[in-house]
N, C-alpha and C positions, 0 to 999 in steps of 0.2 A: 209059178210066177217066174217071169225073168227080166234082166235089168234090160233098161232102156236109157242113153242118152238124149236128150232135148237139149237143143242149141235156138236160142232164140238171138235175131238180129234184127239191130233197131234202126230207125232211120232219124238221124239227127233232126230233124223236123218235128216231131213227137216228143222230142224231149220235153217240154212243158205240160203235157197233155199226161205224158206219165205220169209225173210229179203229182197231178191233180187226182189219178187213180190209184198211187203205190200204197194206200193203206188199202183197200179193197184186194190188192194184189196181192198183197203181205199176209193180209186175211184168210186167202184162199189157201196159198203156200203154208200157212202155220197152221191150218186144216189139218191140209193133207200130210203132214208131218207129224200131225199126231195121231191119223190113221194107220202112220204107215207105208207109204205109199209112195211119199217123195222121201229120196235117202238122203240127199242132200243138193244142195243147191246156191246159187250167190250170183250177180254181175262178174262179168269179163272186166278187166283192171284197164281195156281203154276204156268204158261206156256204150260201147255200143251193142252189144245181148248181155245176155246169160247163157249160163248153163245149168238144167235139172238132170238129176240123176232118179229113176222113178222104177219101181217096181210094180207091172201090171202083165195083164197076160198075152195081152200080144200086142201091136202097133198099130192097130183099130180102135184096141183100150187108151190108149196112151192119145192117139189124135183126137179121140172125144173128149178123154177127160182134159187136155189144154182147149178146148172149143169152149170150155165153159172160164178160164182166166179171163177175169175182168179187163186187161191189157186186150186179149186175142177179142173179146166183146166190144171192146171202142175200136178196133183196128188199130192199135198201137202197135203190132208187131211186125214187120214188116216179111219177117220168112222165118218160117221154124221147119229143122230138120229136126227129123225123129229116125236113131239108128239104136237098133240090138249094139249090147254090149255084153262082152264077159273078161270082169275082171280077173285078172291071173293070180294077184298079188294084194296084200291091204285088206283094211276093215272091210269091204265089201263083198271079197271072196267067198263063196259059200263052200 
C-alpha cells in the first residue's frame, strides 16, 4: 500500500448544499477510518477544501474510491487532486 494525499476544493456556491450532505459525508469518512484506509483527514482553516490522507494501492484506487463520497455524488466538489506521498518524518512514516 502507499500513501496518497487528496485535496479537495470547494466552490463557495455549494456551501449550503454541503451543509445538507455532511453527515452522509461524515458517514463515509468514519467508514473508511475504521477500515483503515483514510489516515487522517479535516477542512482547510479558510473553508474552502479539505484535505485526506489515504492509504490505497495506487491512484486508480484512490480516484474510485472518492467517486463514491456522497460530496463528489451531488457534485459538491469542485476539483480534487490526488498526489503520491511519502512522508519522511511523524506518525505516518512507515
Amino acid at each position: 500500500m502507499a500513501l496518497f494525499v487528496v485535496e479537495y476544493t470547494y466552490s463557495p456556491e455549494t456551501s449550503s448544499l454541503r451543509d445538507d450532505h455532511r453527515t452522509q459525508h461524515r458517514g463515509w469518512l468514519t467508514e473508511l477510518v475504521r477500515r483503515k484506509i483514510m489516515r487522517s483527514t479535516g477542512p482547510l482553516a479558510d473553508g474552502h477544501g479539505a484535505l485526506f490522507i489515504v492509504d490505497a494501492e495506487d491512484e486508480d484506487a484512490v480516484a474510485h474510491l472518492f467517486a463514491q463520497d456522497p460530496f463528489a455524488q451531488e457534485n459538491l466538489v469542485e476539483k480534487v487532486q490526488i498526489r503520491g506521498w511519502t512522508p519522511a518524518m511523524g506518525e505516518l512514516r512507515e
